[in-house]
N, C-alpha and C positions, 0 to 999 in steps of 0.2 A: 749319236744317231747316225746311220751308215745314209748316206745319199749316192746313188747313181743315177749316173746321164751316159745318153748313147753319144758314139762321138763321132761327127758328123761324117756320113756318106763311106763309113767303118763299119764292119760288122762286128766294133769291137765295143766293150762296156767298163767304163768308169765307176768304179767305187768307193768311195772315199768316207773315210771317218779319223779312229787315230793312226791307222795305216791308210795308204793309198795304192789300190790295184786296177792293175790292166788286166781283164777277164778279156779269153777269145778261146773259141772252142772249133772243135771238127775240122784242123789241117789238112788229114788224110794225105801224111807226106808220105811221095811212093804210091799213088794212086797213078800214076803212070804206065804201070806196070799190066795192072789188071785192062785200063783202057789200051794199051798193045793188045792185047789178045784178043781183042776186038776191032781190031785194024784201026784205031783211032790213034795218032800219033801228036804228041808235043815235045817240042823241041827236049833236048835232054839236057839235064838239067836248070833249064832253067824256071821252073816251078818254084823248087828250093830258094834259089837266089831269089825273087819275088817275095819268097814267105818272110825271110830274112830280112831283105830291104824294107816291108809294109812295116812290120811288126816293130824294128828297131827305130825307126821313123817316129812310132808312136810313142815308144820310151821314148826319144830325145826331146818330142814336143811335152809329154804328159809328165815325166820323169816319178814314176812309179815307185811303193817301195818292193814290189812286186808285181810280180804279172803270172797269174791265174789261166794257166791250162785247163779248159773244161772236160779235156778229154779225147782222144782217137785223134791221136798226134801223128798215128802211125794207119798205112791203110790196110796193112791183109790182115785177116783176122785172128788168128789162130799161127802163124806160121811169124818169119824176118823174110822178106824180098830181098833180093839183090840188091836193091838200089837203095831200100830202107838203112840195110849194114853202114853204107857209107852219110847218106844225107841226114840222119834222124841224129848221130853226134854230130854232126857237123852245124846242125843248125841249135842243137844247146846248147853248145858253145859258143857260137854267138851270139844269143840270146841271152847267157850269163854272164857274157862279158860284160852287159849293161845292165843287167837289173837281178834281183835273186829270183828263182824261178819255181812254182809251187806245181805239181803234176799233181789232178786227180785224175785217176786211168779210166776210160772208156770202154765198151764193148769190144774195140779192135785193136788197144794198148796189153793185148799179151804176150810176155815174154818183154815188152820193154825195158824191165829193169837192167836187160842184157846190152842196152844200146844208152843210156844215160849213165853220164857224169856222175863223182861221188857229191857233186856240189848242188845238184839237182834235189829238192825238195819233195817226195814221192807218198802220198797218203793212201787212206784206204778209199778203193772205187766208191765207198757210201758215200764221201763226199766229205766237206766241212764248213762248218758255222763259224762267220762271222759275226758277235752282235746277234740279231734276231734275220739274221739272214742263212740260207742253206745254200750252197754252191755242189752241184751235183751234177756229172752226167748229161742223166736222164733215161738209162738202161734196167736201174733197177727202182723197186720201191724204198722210198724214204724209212728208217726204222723210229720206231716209236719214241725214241731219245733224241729225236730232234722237232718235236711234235712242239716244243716252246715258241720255234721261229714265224715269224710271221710272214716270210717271204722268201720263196725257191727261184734261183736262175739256175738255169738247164739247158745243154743244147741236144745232141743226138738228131734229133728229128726233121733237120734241116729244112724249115719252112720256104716254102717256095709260092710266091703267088700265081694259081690258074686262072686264066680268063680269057680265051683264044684270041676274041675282038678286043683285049687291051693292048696298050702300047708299053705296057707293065708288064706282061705275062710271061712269066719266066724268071721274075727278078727274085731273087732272097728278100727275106720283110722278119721285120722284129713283132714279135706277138707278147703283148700284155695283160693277164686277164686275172680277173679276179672270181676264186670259187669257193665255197663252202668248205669251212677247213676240214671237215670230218669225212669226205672224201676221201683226202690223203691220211687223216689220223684220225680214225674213229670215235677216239676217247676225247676228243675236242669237238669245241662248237665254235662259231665267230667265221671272220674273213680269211682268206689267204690271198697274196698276192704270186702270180709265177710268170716269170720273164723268160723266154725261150731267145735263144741268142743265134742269128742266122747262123749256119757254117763259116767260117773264114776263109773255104777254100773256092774260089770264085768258078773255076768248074765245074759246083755239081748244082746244076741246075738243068733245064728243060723247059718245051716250050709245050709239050704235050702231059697232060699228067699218066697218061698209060705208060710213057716211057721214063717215069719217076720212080722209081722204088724209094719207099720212104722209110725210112728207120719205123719201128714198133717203140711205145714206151708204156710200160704199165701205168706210170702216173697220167700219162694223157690217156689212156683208155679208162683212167677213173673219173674224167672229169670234163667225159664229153655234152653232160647239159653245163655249157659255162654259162655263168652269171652277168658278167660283164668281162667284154675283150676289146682290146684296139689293137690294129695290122698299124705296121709303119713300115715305109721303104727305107732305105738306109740312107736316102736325103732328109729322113724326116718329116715326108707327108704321109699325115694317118689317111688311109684307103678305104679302112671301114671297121667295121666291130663286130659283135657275135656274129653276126648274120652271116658274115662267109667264110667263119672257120673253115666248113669243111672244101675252103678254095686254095686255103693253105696248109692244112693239117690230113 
C-alpha cells in the first residue's frame, strides 16, 4: 500500500511503498524570460541554481529511488526560450546525477523532448499509476483505464491562498479533497481521493487574486461541489476545508 507525506515547509511530496519517489511539480524553468517583458527582473541565472540546490537537498536527505516530475518543467508554451536551451539540460543533469528521473509532461513541456537527456524517463502527458494511485498533470482528463485507482496527485493549477487581511495571503497551500469518484469516471461509484501539489517554483504567487491567472483544469471543473477538502500551508497548518476552496482554487 503506497503512503504519502508532505515534506515539511516543501512543496514537495513523498511516496513510498516498494519504490520510493520524490513528486514536485510546476518548475517553470525560464519563467524569467516572460517576466522581462514585463519589466520585472531576477537575477540571471540564479533561479536554476536554487531549483538545483532545493531539489538535490531533498534527494540527499530523502534518498529517492526516483523523483517524479509532475510536469511544466519548462515555461513558454509552445515554443524553447533562450535561456530554457541552456538551463533545462543543465538542470537534468543534475538532477540525474543523483537519482533516476521520471518526466510526465505538462501543458507547457512541448517540444521538450529536444532539451532532455537520453537517461531521462519520459511518459505519456495521461500520466501513470502507481499501485491505486494516478500521478498526472492535471491539463487533461483522466481516461477510463485508470478509473481502478483510488487516488489522483496533480499539480497545474498552482493553488495559492487569497485572504487580503491574512498574514497568509499570497502563500502556496497543499489542497486535499475527497469527491465522488463518478465525477472523474462515470462508470464508477465510491470515493476518490486528489491531492493537488503547490507549484515548486516560489514566484508564482500573488497577493491580489485579479492579478493571479490561474491555470484551467477539466478535472477541477468536474468537481467543484467537493465533498470533503483540507488547505494546508507548506508548514503544515491546515487553514481550512471545503468552505474556502474558491480562496484557493
Amino acid at each position: 500500500m503506497l503512503q504519502t507525506r508532505i515534506i515539511p515547509t516543501k512543496p514537495a511530496l513523498i511516496m513510498e511503498g516498494e519504490k520510493k519517489y520524490l513528486v514536485v511539480t510546476d518548475l517553470h524553468i525560464g519563467f524569467e524570460s516572460s517576466m522581462a517583458l514585463n519589466e520585472i527582473f531576477i537575477g540571471k541565472n540564479s533561479t536554476i541554481s536554487e531549483t538545483i540546490e532545493e531539489i538535490s537537498q531533498m534527494i540527499n536527505e530523502e534518498k529517492p529511488d526516483s523523483v517524479i516530475l509532475l510536469g511544466d518543467v519548462k515555461s513558454s508554451v509552445k515554443s524553447i526560450s533562450k535561456s530554457e536551451w541552456g538551463e533545462i539540460p543543465l538542470f537534468f543533469e543534475k538532477i540525474s546525477e543523483k537519482s533516476d528521473v521520471i518526466l510526465i509532461p505538462g501543458n507547457h513541456d512541448a517540444n521538450i523532448s529536444r532539451l532532455i537527456p537520453q537517461n531521462i524517463t519520459m511518459i505519456s502527458s495521461t500520466g501513470m499509476v502507481e499501485e491505486n494511485v494516478l500521478l498526472t498533470h492535471g491539463h487533461t482528463m483522466p481516461s477510463e483505464n485508470f478509473s481502478h485507482v483510488e487516488k489522483i496527485i496533480m499539480g497545474h493549477v498552482h493553488p495559492v491562498f487569497f485572504q487580503e487581511d491574512s498574514i497568509i495571503n499570497g502563500q502556496r497551500v497543499w489542497i486535499s479533497m475527497k469527491v465522488e469518484k463518478e465525477k472523474i469516471f462515470p462508470n464508477k461509484s465510491g470515493e476518490l481521493e486528489i491531492t493537488i501539489i503547490p507549484s515548486f517554483n516560489k514566484y508564482f504567487y500573488a497577493t491580489h487574486r485579479k492579478k493571479y491567472k490561474k491555470s484551467i483544469s477539466p478535472i477541477i471543473d468536474r468537481i467543484k461541489s467537493v465533498a470533503k477538502a483540507r488547505i494546508v500551508t507548506l508548514d503544515g497548518t491546515i487553514i481550512g476545508n471545503e468552505t474556502i476552496i474558491d480562496q484557493v482554487l
